[in-house]
C-alpha positions in Angstrom: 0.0 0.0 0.0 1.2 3.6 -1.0 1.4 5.7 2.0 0.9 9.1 1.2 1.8 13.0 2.8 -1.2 15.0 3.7 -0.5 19.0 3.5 -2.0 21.2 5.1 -1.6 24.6 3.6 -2.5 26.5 6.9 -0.7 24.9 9.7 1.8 22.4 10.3 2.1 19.1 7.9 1.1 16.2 8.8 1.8 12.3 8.1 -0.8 10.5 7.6 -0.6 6.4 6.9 -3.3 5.3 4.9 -3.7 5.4 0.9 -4.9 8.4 -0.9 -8.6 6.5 -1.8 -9.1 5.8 1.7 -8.4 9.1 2.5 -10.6 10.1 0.4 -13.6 8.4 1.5 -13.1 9.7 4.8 -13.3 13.1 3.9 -16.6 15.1 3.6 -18.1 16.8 0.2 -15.8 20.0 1.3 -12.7 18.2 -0.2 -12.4 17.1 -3.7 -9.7 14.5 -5.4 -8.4 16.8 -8.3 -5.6 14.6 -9.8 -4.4 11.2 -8.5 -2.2 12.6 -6.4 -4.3 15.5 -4.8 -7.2 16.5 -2.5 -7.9 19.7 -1.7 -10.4 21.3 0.1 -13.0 23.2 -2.3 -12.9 26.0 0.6 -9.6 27.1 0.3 -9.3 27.6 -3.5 -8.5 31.0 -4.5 -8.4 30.2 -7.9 -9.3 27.6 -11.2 -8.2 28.0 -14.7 -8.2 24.7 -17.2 -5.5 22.3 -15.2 -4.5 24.0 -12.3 -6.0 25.1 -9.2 -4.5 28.0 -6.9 -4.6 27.6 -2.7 -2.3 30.4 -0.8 1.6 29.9 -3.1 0.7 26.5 -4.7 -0.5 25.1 -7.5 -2.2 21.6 -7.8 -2.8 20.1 -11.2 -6.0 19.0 -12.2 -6.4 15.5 -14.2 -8.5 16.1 -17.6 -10.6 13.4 -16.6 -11.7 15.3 -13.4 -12.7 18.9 -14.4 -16.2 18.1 -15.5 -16.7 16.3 -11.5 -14.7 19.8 -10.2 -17.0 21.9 -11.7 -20.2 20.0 -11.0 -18.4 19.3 -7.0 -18.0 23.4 -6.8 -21.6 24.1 -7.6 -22.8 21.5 -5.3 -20.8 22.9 -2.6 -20.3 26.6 -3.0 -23.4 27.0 -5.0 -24.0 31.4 -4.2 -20.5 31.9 -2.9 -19.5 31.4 -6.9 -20.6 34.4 -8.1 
């Protein structure tokens, strides 16, 4: 099993020892698996454009076959804070 690092942009990191997909099912509909590699929480974004999302300094690609579920995820959860 691949353990993964789990980032938090705010605070401190942290280790966590459990695979990314586990992860992810733990997490409420706040947090959204942009690329095989990433989860980030829909909150934080400052910005989208076509691949790449923007939290604080970084960027965090997002996998071709994921956009149409990002866009569809941010509605769901942002909904009026969009516009």
């Amino acid at each position: 099993m691949d353990k993964k690092k789990i980032e938090q942009m705010s605070s401190d990191d942290e280790i966590i020892k459990m695979s990314i997909r586990k992860l992810e099912k733990l997490l409420n509909k706040d947090f959204f698996r942009c690329h095989n590699s990433f989860i980030v929480n829909l909150e934080k974004i400052n910005k989208i454009d076509v691949s790449d999302i923007y939290i604080n300094n970084a960027t965090i690609p997002i996998s071709k076959h994921r956009r149409k579920q990002l866009k569809a995820r941010l509605i769901e959860v942002l909904g009026d804070k969009l516009c």
